[in-house]
PDB file of N, CA, C and O in Angstrom:
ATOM      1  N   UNK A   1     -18.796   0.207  12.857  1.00  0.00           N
ATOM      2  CA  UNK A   1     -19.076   0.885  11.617  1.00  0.00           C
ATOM      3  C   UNK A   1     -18.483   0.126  10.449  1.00  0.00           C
ATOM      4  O   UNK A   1     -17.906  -0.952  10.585  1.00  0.00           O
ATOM      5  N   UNK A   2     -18.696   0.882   9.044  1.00  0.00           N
ATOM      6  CA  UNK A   2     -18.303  -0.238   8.125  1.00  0.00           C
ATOM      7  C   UNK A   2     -17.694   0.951   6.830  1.00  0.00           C
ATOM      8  O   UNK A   2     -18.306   1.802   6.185  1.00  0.00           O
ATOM      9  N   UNK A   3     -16.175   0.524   6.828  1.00  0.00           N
ATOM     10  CA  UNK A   3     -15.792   1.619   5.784  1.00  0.00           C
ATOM     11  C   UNK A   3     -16.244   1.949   4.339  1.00  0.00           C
ATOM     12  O   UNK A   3     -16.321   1.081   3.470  1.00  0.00           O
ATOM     13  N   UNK A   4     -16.562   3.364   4.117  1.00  0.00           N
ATOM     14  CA  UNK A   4     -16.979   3.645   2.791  1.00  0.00           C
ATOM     15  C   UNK A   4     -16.531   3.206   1.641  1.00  0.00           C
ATOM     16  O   UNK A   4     -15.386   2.787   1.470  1.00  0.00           O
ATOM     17  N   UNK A   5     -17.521   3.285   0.668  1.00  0.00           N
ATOM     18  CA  UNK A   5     -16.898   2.461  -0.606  1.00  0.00           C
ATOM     19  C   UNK A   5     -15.970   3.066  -1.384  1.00  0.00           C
ATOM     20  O   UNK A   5     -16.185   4.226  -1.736  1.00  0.00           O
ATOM     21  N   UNK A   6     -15.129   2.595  -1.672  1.00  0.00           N
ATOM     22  CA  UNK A   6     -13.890   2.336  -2.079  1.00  0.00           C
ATOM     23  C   UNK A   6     -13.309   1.514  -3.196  1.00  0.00           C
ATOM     24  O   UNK A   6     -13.907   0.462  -3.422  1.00  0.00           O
ATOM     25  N   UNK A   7     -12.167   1.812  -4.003  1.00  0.00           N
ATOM     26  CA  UNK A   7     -11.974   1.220  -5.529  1.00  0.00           C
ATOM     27  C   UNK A   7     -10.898   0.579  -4.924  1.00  0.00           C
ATOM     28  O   UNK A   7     -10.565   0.868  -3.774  1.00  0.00           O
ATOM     29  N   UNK A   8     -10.359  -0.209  -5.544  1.00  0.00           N
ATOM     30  CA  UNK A   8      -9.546  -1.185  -4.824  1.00  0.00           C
ATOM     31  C   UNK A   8      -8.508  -2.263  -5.617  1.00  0.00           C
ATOM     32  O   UNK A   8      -8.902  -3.378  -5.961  1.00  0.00           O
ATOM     33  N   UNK A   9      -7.095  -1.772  -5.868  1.00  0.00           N
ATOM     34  CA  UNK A   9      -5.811  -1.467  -6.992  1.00  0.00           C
ATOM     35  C   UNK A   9      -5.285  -3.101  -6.130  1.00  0.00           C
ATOM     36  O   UNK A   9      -5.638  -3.387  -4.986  1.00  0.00           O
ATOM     37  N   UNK A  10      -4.668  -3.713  -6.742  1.00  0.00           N
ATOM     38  CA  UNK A  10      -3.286  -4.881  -6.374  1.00  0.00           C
ATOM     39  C   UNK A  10      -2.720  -4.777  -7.323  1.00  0.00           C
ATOM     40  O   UNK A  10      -3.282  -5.144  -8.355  1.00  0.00           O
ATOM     41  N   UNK A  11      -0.977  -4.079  -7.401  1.00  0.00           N
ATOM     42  CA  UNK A  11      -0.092  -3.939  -8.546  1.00  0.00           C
ATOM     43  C   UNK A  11       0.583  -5.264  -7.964  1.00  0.00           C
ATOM     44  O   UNK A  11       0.649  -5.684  -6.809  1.00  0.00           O
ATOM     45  N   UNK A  12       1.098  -5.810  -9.266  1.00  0.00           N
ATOM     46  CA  UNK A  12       2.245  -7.187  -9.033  1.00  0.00           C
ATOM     47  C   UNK A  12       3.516  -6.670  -9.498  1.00  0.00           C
ATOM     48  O   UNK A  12       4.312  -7.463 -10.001  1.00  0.00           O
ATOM     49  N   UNK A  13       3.800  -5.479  -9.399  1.00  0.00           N
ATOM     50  CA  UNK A  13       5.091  -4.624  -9.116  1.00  0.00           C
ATOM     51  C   UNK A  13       4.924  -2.701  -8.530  1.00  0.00           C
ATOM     52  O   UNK A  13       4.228  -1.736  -8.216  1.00  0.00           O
ATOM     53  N   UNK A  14       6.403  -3.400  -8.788  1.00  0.00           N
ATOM     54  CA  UNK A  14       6.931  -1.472  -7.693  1.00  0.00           C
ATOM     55  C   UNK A  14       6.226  -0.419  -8.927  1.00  0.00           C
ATOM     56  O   UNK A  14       5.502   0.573  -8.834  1.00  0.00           O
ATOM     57  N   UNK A  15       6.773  -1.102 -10.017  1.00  0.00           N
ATOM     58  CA  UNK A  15       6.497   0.131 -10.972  1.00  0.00           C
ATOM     59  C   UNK A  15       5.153   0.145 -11.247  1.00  0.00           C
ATOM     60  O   UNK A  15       4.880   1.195 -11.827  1.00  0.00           O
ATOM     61  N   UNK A  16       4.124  -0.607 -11.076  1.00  0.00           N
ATOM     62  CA  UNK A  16       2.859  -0.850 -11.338  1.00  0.00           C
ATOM     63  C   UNK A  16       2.310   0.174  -9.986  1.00  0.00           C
ATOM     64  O   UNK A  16       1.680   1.211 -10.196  1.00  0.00           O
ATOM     65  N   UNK A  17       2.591  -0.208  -8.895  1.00  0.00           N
ATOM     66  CA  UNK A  17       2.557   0.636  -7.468  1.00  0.00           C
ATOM     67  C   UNK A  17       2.537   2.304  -7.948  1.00  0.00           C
ATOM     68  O   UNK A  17       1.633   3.089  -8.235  1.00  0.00           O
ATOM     69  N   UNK A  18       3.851   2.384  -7.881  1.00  0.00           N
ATOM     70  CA  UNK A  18       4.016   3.848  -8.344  1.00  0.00           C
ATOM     71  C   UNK A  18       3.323   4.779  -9.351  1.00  0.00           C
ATOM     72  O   UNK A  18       3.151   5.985  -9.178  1.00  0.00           O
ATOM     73  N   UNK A  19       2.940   4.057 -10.443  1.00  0.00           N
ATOM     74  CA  UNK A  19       2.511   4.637 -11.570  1.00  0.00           C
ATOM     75  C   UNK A  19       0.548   4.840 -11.284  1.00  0.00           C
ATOM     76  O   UNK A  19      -0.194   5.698 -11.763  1.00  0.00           O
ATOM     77  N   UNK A  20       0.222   3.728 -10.376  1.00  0.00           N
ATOM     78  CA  UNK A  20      -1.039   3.651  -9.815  1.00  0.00           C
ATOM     79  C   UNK A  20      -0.783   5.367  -8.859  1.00  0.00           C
ATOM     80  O   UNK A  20      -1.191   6.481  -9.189  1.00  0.00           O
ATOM     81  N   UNK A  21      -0.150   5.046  -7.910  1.00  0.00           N
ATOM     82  CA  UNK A  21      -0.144   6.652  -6.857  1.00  0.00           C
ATOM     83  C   UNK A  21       0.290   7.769  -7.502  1.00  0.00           C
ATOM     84  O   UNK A  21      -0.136   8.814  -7.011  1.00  0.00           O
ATOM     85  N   UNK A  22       1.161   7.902  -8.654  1.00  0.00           N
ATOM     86  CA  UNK A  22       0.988   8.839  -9.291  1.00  0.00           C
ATOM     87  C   UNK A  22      -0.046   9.134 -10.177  1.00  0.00           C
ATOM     88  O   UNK A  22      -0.335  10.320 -10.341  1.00  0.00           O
ATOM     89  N   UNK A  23      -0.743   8.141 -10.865  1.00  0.00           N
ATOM     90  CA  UNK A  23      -1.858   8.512 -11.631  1.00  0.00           C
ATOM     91  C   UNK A  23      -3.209   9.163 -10.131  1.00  0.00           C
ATOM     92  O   UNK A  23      -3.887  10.190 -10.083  1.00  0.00           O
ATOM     93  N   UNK A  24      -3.116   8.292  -9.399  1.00  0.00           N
ATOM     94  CA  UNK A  24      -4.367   8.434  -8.421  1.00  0.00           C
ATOM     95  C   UNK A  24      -4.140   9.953  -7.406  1.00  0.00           C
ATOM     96  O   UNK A  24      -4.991  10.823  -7.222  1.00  0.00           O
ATOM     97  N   UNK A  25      -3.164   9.927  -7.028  1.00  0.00           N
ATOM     98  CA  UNK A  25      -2.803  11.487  -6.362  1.00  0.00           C
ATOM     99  C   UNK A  25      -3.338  11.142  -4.986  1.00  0.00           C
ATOM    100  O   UNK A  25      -3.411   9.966  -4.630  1.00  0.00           O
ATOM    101  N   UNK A  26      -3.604  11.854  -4.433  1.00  0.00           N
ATOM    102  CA  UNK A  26      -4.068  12.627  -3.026  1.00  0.00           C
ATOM    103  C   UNK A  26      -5.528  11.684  -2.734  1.00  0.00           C
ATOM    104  O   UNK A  26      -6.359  11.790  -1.832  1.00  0.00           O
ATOM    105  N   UNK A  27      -5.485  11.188  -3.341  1.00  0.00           N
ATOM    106  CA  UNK A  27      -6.881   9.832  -3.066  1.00  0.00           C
ATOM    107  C   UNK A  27      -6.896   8.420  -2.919  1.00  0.00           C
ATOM    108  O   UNK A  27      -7.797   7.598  -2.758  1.00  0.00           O
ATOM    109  N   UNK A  28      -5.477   8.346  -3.031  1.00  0.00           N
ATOM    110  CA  UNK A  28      -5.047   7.032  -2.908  1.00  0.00           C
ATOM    111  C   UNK A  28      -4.427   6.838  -1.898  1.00  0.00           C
ATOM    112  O   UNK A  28      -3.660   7.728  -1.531  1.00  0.00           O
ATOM    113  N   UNK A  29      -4.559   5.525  -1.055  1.00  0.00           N
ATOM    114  CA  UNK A  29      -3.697   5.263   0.460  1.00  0.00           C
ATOM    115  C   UNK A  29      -3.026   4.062   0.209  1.00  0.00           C
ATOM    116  O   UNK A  29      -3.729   3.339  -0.498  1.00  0.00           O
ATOM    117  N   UNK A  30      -1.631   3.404   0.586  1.00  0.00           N
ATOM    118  CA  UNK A  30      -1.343   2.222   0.420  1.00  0.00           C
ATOM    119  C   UNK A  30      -1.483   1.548   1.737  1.00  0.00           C
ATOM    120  O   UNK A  30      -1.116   1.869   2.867  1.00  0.00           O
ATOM    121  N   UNK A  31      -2.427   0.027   1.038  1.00  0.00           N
ATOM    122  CA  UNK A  31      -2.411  -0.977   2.091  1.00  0.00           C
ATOM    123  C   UNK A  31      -1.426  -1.613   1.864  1.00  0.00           C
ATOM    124  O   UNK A  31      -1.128  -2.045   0.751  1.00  0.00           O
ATOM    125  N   UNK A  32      -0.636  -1.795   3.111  1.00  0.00           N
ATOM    126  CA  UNK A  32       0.837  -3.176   3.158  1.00  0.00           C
ATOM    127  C   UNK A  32       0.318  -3.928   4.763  1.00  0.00           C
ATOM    128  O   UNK A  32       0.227  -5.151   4.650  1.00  0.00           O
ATOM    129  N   UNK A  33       0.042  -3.503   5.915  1.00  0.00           N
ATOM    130  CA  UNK A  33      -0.029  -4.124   7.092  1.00  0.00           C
ATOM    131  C   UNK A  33      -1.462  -4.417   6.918  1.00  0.00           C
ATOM    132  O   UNK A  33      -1.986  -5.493   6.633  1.00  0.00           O
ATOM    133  N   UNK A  34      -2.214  -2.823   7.226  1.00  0.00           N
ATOM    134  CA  UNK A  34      -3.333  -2.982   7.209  1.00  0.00           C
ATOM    135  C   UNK A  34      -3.290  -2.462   8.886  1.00  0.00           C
ATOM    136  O   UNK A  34      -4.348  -1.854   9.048  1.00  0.00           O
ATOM    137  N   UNK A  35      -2.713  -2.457   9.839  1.00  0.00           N
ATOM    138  CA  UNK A  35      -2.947  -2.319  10.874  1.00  0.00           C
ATOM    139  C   UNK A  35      -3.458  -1.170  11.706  1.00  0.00           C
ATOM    140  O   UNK A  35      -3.962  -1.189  12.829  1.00  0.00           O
ATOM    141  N   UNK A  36      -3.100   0.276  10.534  1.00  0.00           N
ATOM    142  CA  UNK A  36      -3.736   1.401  11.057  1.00  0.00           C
ATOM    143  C   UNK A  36      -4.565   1.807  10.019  1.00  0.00           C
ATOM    144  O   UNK A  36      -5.539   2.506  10.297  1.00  0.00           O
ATOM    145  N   UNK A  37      -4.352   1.500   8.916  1.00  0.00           N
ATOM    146  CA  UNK A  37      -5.269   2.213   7.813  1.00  0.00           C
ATOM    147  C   UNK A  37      -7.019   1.404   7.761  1.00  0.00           C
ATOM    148  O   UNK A  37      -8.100   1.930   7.494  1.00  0.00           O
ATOM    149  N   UNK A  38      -6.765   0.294   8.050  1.00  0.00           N
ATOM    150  CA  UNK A  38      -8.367  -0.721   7.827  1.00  0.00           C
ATOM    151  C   UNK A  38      -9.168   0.265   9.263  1.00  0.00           C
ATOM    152  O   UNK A  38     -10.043   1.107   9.061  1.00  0.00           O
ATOM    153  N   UNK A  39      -8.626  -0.091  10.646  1.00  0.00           N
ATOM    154  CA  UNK A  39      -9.569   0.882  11.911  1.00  0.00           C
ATOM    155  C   UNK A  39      -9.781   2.093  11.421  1.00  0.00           C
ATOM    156  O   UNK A  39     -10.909   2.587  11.421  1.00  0.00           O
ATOM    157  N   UNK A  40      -8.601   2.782  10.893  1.00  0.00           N
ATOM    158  CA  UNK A  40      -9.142   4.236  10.202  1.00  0.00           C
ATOM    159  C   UNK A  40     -10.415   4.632   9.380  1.00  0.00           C
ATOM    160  O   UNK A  40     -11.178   5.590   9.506  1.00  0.00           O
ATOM    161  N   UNK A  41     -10.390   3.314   8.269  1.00  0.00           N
ATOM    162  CA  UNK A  41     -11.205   3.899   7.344  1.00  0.00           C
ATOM    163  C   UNK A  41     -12.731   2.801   7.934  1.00  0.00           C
ATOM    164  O   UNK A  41     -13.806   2.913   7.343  1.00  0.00           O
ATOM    165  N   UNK A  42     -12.596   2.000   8.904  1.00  0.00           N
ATOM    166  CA  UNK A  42     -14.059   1.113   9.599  1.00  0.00           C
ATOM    167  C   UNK A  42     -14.821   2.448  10.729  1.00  0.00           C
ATOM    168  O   UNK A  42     -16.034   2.474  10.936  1.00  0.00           O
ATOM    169  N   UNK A  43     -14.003   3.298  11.248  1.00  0.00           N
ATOM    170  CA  UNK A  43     -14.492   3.930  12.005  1.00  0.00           C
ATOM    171  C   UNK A  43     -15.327   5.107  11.130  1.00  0.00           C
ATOM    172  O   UNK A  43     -16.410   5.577  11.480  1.00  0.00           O
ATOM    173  N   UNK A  44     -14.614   5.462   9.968  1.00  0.00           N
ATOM    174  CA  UNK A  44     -14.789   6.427   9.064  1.00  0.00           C
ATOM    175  C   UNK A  44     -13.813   7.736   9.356  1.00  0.00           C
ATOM    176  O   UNK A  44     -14.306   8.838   9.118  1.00  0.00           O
ATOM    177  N   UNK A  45     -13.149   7.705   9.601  1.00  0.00           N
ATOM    178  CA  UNK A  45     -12.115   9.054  10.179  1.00  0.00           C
ATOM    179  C   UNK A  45     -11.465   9.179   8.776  1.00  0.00           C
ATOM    180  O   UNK A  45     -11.356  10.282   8.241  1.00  0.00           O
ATOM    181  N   UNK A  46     -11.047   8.066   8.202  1.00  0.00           N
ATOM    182  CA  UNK A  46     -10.233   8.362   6.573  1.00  0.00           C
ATOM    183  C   UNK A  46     -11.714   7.673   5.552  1.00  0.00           C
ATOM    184  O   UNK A  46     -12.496   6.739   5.732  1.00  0.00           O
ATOM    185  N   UNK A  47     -11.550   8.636   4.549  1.00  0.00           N
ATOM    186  CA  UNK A  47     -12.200   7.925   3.549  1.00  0.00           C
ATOM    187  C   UNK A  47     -11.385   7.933   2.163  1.00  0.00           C
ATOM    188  O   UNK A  47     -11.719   8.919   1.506  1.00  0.00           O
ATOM    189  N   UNK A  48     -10.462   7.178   1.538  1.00  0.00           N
ATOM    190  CA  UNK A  48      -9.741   7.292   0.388  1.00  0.00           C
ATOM    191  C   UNK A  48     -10.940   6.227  -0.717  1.00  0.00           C
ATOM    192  O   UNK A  48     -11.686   5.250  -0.671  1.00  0.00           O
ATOM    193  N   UNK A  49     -10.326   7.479  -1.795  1.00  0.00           N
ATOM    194  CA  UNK A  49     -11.637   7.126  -3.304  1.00  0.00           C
ATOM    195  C   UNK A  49     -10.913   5.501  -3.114  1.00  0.00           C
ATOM    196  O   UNK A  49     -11.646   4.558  -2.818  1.00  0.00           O
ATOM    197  N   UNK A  50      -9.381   5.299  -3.321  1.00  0.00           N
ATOM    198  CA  UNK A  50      -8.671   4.466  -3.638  1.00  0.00           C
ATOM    199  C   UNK A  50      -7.979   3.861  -2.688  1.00  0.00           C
ATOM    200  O   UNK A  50      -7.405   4.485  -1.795  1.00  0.00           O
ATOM    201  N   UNK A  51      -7.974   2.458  -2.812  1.00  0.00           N
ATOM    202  CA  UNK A  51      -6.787   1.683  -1.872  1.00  0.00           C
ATOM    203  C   UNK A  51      -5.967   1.032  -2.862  1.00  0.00           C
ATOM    204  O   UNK A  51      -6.511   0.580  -3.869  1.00  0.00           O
ATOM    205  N   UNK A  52      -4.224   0.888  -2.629  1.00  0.00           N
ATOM    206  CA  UNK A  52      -3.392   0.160  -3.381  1.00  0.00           C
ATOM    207  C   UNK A  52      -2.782  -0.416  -2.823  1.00  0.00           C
ATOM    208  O   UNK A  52      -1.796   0.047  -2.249  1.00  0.00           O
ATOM    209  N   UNK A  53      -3.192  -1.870  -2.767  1.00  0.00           N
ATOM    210  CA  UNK A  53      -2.525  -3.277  -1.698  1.00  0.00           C
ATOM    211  C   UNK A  53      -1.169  -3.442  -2.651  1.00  0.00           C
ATOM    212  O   UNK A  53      -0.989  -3.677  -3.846  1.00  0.00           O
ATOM    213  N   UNK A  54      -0.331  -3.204  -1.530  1.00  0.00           N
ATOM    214  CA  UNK A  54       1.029  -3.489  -2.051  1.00  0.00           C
ATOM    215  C   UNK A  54       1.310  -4.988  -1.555  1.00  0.00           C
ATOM    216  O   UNK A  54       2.399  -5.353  -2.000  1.00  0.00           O
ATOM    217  N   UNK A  55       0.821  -5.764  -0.946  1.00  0.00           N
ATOM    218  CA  UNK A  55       1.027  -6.987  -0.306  1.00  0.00           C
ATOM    219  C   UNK A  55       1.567  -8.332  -0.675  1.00  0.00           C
ATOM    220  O   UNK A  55       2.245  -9.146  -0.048  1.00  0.00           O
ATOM    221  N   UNK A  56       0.951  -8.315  -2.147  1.00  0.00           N
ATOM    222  CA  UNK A  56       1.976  -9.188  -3.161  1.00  0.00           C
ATOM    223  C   UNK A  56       2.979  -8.577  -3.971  1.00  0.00           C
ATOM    224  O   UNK A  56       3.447  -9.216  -4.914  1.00  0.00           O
ATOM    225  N   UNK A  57       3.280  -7.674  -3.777  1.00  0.00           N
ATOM    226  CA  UNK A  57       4.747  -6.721  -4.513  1.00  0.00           C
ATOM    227  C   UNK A  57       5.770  -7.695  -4.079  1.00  0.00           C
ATOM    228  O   UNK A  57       6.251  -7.578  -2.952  1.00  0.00           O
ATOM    229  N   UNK A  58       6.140  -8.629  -4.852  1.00  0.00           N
ATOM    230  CA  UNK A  58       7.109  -9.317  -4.227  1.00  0.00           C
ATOM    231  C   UNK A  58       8.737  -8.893  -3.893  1.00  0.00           C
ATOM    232  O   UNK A  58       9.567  -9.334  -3.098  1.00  0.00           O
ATOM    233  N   UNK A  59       8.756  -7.664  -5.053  1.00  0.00           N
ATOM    234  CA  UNK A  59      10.117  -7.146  -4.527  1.00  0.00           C
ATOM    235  C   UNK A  59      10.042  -6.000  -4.048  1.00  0.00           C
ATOM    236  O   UNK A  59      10.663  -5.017  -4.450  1.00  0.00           O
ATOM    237  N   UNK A  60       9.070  -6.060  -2.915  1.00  0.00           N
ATOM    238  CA  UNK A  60       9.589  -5.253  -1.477  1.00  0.00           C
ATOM    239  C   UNK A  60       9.427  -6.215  -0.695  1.00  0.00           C
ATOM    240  O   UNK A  60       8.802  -5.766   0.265  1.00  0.00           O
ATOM    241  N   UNK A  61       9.669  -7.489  -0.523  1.00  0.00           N
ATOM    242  CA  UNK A  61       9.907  -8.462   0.461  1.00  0.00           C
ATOM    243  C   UNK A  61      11.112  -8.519   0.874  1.00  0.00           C
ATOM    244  O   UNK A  61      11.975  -8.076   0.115  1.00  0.00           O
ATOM    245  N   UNK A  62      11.535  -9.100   2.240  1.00  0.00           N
ATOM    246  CA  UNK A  62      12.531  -9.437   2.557  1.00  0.00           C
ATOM    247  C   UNK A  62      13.610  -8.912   3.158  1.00  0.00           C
ATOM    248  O   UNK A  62      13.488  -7.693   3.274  1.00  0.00           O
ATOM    249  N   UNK A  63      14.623  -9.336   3.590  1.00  0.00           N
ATOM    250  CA  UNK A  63      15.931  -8.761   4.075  1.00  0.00           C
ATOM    251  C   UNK A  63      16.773  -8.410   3.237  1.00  0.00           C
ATOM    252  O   UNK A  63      16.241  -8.865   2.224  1.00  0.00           O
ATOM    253  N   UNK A  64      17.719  -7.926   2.889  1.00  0.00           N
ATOM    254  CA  UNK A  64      18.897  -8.745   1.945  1.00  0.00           C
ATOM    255  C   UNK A  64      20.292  -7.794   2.824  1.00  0.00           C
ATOM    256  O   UNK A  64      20.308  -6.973   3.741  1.00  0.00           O
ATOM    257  N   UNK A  65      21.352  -8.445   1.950  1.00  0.00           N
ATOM    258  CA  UNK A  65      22.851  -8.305   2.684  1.00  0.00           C
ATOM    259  C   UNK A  65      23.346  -7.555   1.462  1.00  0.00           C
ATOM    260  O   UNK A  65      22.767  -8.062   0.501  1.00  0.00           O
ATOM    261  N   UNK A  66      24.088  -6.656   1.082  1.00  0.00           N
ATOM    262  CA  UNK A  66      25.317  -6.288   0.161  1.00  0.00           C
ATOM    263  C   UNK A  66      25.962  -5.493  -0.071  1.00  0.00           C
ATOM    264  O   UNK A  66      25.613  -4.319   0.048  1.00  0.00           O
ATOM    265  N   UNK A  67      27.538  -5.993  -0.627  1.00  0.00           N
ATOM    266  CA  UNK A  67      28.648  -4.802   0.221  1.00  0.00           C
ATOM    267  C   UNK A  67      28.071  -3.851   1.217  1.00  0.00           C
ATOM    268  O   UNK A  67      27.571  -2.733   1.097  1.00  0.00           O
ATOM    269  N   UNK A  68      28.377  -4.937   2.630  1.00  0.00           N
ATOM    270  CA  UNK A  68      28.128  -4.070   3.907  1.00  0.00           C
ATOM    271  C   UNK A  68      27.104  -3.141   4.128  1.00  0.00           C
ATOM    272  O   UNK A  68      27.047  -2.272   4.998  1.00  0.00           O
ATOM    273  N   UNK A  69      25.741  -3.614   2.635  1.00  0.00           N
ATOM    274  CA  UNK A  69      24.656  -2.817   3.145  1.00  0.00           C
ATOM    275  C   UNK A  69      23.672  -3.393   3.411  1.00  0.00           C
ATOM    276  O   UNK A  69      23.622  -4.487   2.847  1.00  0.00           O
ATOM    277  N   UNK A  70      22.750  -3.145   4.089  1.00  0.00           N
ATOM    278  CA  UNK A  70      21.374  -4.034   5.003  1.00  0.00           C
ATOM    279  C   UNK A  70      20.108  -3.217   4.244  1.00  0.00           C
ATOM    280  O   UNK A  70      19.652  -2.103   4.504  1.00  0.00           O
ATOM    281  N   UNK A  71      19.690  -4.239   3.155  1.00  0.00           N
ATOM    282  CA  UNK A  71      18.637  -3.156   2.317  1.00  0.00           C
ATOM    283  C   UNK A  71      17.097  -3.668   3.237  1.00  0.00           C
ATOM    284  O   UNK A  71      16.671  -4.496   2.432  1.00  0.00           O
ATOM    285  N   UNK A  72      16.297  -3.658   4.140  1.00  0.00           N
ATOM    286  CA  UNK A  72      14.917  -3.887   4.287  1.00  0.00           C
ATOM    287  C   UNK A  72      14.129  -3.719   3.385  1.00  0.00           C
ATOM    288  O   UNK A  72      14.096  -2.534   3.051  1.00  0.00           O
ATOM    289  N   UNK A  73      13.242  -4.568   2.634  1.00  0.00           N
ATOM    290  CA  UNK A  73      11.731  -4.418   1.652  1.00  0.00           C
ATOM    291  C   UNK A  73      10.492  -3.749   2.627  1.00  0.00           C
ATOM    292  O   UNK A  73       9.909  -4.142   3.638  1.00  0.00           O
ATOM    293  N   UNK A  74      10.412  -2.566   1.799  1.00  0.00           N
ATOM    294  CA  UNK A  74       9.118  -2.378   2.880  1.00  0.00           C
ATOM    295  C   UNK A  74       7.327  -2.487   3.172  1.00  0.00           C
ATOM    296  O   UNK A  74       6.402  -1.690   3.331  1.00  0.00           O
ATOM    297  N   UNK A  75       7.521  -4.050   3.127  1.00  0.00           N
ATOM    298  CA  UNK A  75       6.776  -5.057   3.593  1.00  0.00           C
ATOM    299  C   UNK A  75       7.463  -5.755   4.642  1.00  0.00           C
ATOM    300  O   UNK A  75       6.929  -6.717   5.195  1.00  0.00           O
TER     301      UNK A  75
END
């Protein structure tokens, strides 16, 4: 099958991200893997008006270390 049409957001920040899912609400899904949401919406089981690829958000990349805390980016 082939997922329904769909509008389709890339913020180049967190705050760009956020302000997108709060403006969009309950119709918007974020792509970061892609690994369960793309089969979801190819089979047709999800249909969101909106997708918001977080994938180049560059600061949710990465590991980091400080004072003894372990922050994960979640990407």
């Amino acid at each position: 099958m082939k997922a329904a049409a769909f509008d389709y957001h890339r913020p180049a920040s967190v705050d760009a991200a956020v302000g997108m899912l709060a403006e969009l609400g309950d119709e918007a899904k974020v792509l970061a893997g892609g690994q369960s949401l793309v089969p979801v919406m190819a089979m047709r089981l999800g249909r969101p008006e909106h997708i918001v690829d977080i994938n180049r958000v560059a600061e949710l990349e990465g590991v980091t270390g400080l004072d003894g805390t372990l922050r994960v980016g979640a990407r």
